[in-house]
C-alpha positions as CSV (number, residue, x, y, z in Angstrom):
1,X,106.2,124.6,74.4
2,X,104.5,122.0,72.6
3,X,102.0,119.8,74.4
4,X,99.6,117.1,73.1
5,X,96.2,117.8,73.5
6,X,95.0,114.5,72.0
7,X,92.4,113.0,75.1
8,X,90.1,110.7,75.1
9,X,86.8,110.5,75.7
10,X,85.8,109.1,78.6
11,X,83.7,105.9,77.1
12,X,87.2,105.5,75.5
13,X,89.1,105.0,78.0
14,X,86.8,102.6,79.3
15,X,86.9,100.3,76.0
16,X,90.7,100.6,76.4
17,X,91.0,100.0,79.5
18,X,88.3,96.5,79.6
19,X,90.5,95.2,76.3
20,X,93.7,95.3,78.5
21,X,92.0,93.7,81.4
22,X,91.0,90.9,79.4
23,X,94.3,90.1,78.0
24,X,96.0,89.6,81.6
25,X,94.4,86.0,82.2
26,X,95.9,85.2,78.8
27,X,99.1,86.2,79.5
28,X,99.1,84.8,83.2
29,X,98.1,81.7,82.1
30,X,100.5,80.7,79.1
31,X,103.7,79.2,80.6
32,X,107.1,80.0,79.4
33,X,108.6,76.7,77.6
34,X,112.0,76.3,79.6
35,X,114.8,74.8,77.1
36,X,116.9,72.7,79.9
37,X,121.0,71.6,78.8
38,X,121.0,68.5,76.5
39,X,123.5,67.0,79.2
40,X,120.4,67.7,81.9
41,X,119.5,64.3,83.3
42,X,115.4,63.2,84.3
43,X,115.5,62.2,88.2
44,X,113.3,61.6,91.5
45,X,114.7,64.4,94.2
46,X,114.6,63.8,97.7
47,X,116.3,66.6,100.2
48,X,117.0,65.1,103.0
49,X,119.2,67.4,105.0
50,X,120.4,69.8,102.7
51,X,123.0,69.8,100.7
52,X,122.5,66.1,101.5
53,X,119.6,64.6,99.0
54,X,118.8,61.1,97.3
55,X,118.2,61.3,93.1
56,X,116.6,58.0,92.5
57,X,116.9,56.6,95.9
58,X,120.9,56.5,95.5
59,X,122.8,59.0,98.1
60,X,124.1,62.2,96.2
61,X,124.8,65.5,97.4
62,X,123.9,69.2,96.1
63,X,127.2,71.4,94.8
64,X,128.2,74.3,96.4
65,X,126.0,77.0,94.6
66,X,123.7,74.4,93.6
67,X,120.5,76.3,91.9
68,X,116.9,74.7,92.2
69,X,114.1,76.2,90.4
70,X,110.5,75.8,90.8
71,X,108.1,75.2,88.0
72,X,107.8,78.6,88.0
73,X,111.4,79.3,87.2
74,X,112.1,80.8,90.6
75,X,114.8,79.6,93.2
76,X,113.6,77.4,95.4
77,X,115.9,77.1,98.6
78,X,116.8,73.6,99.9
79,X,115.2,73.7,102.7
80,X,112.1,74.5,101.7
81,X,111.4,70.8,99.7
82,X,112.3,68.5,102.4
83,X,111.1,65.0,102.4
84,X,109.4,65.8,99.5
85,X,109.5,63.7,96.3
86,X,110.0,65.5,93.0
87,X,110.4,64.5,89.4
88,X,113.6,67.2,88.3
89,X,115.9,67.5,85.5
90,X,119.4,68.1,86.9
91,X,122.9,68.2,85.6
92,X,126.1,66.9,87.5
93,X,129.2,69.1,87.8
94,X,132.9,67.8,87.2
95,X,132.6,65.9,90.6
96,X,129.6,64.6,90.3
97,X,127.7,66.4,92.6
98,X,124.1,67.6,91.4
99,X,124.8,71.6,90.0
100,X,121.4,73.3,88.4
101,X,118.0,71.3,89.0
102,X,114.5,72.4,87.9
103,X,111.8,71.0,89.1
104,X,109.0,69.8,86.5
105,X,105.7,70.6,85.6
106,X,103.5,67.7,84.6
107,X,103.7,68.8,80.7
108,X,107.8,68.5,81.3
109,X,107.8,65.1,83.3
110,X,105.8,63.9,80.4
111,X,108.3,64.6,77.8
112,X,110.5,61.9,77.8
113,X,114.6,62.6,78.9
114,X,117.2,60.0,79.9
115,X,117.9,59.4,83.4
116,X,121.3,58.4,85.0
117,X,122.6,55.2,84.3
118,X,121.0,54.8,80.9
């Protein structure tokens, strides 16, 4: 039986170990760029009792197996946003309820997107 016997030296191991430490703030820090549908409409969210909301202060109404994600990319239930005001890009499904909506960080509400109506 063949077995490495390659080890490192304890100082090492220690340099190793302090270089992958340092890269973790790097990593946790750097966003991933979301690429959102081209049909994916810029709105202001309101839940107000789910899966009844307002997108730009006009009555609309989540779909059945709506998703909404955070800025984090993670689902976000309905309930957990309500009454709050939230800049989101959102799509509309075939009967024009809202389908996928992801809520923004500021560096996406600052990139410019059409909004309903326009």
């Amino acid at each position: 039986m063949n077995r490495c016997t390659t080890t490192f030296s304890l100082p090492r191991r220690l340099a190793l170990a302090a270089l992958a430490l340092t890269a973790l703030p790097a990593l946790a820090q750097t966003a991933p760029v979301r690429n959102f549908p081209a049909n994916a409409l810029r709105g202001t969210l309101v839940v107000t009792q789910p899966p009844v909301i307002t997108m730009d202060g006009k009555a609309a109404q989540l779909s059945p197996g709506s998703r909404i994600k955070g800025p984090n990319n993670l689902l976000v239930m309905s309930g957990a946003i309500v009454g709050q005001e939230l800049t989101v890009n959102y799509t509309v499904e075939h009967h024009g309820m809202v389908h996928d909506v992801w809520i923004l960080t500021e560096a996406e509400a600052a990139l410019k997107r059409k909004r309903a109506g326009e």
